[in-house]
N, C-alpha and C positions, 0 to 999 in steps of 0.2 A: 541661507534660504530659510524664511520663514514656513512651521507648519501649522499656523495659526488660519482657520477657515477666513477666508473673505468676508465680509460686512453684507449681508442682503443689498444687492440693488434697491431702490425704491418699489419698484417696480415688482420687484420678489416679494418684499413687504405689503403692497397690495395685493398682490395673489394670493398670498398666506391671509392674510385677514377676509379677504374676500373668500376663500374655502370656508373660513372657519365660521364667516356669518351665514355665508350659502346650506353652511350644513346646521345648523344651529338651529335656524328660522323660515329656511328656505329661499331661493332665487327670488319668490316675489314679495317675500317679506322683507328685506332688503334694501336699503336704496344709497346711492352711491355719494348720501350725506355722512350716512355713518359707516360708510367703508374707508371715507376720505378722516373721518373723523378719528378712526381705529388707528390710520399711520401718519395723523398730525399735519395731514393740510385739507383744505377744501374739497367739499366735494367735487365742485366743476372742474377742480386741479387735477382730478383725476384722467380725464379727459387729454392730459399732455400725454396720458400715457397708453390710454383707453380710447376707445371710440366708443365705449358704453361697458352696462354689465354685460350685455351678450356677450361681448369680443373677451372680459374676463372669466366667463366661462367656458367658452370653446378654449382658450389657451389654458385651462385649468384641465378639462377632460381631455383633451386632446392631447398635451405636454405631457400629463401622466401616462398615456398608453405608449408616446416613444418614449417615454423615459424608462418604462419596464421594460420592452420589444430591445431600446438599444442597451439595457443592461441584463436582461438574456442573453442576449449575441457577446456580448461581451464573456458572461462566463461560462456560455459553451467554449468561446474559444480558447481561454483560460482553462479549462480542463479537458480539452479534447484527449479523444482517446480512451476515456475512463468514464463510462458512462454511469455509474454508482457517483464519481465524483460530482460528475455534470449535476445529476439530480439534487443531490447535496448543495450543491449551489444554488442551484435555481431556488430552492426549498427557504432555502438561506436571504436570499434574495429579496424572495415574495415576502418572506415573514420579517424581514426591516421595512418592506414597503406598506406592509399594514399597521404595523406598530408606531411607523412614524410619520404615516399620511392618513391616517383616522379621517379627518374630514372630508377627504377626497375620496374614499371609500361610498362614505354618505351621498356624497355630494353626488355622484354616478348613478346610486340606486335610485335616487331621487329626482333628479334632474338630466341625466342623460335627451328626453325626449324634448327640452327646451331649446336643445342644440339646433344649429342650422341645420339642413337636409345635408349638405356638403359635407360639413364638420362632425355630422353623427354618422355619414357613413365611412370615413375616415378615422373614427375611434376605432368603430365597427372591425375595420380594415384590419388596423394596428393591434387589435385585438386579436383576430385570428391568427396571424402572423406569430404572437408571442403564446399563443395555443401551443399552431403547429411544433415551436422549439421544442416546448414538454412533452406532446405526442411522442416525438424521433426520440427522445431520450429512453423515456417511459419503452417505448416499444424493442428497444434497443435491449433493455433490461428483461423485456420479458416478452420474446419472438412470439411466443406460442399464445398470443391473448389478439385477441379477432383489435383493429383499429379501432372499431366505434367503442367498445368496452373499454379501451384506453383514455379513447375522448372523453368519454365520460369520468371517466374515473380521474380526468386532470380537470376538469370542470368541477368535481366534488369537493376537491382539494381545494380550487380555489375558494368554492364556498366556505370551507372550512377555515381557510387562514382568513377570508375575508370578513369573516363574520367579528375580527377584533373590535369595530366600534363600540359592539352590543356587550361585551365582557366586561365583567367583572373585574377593577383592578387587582391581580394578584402580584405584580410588580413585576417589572420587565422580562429579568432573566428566567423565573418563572412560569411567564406565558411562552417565552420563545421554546424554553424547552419541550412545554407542552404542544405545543403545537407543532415542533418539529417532529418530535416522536409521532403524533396521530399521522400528519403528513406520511410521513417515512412509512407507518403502519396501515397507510389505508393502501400504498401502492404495493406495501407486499401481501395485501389481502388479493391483488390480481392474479398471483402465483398460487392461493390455498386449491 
């Protein structure tokens, strides 16, 4: 059995480039000459794959929120029982999914509201969902903290690890650390 990653689809390759000009220059600076140009075919070639840039941005924002929601669920389930671990994970988690989706990061803060009505209340959705995980966690940890002071305090965190596009390279292992200490440090500031 090979443990060598997979080859990007094509398909993966245009969404990877497509994030990365979407965040770059913006959705309307843009045009699907030089996103088809980024992965070496045509732009109208993109279209075998595409019904346009809108449908690569709704699969851009939208993939991302299940892609964190089903990789939450996944590591609550993987450390059920142990809620210090749970958070750990998830912490864990968030902080590879900013460091290694940077553009998508952007690309959200910026572009969320380009989205269909459907598609944006669908992130929306998939967004709360992957909230709620870290609320149960969080709250599990520390019974005695009212819910909304929770909610808040897992919205801050996300800001906090979200904010990696705007950093400073200090080199990976680095930021990870830091940023999991602050993480870790701001949830046991609901306990002071």
């Amino acid at each position: 059995m090979s443990t060598r990653a997979a080859a990007p689809t094509r398909r993966e390759q245009i969404l990877s480039e497509a994030a990365r000009l979407f965040a770059a220059r913006g959705f309307h600076g843009v045009g699907v000459d030089e996103i088809g140009a980024a992965v070496g075919i045509s732009g109208p070639g993109l279209y075998r794959h595409f019904a346009g840039k809108d449908a690569m941005l709704a699969e851009l924002l939208v993939g991302i929120s299940e892609r964190l929601l089903t990789g939450g669920r996944h590591r609550v389930a993987q450390a059920a029982g142990d809620p210090a671990r749970v958070l750990s994970s998830l912490i864990d988690g968030h902080i590879d999914f900013a460091l290694d989706d940077r553009a998508l990061i952007t690309l959200h803060d910026r572009e969320l509201d380009r989205l269909r009505d459907a598609d944006r209340k669908l992130v929306r959705q998939l967004q709360r969902q992957y909230v709620e995980l870290w609320v149960e966690v969080v709250r599990e940890l520390h019974p005695e903290v009212v819910e909304a002071e929770v909610r808040v305090a897992v919205h801050a965190v996300f800001g906090l690890l979200n904010s990696t596009p705007h950093l400073a390279a200090l080199g990976r292992e680095a930021v990870e650390s830091l940023l999991r200490r602050l993480a870790h440090g701001a949830f046991g500031a609901l306990s002071a």
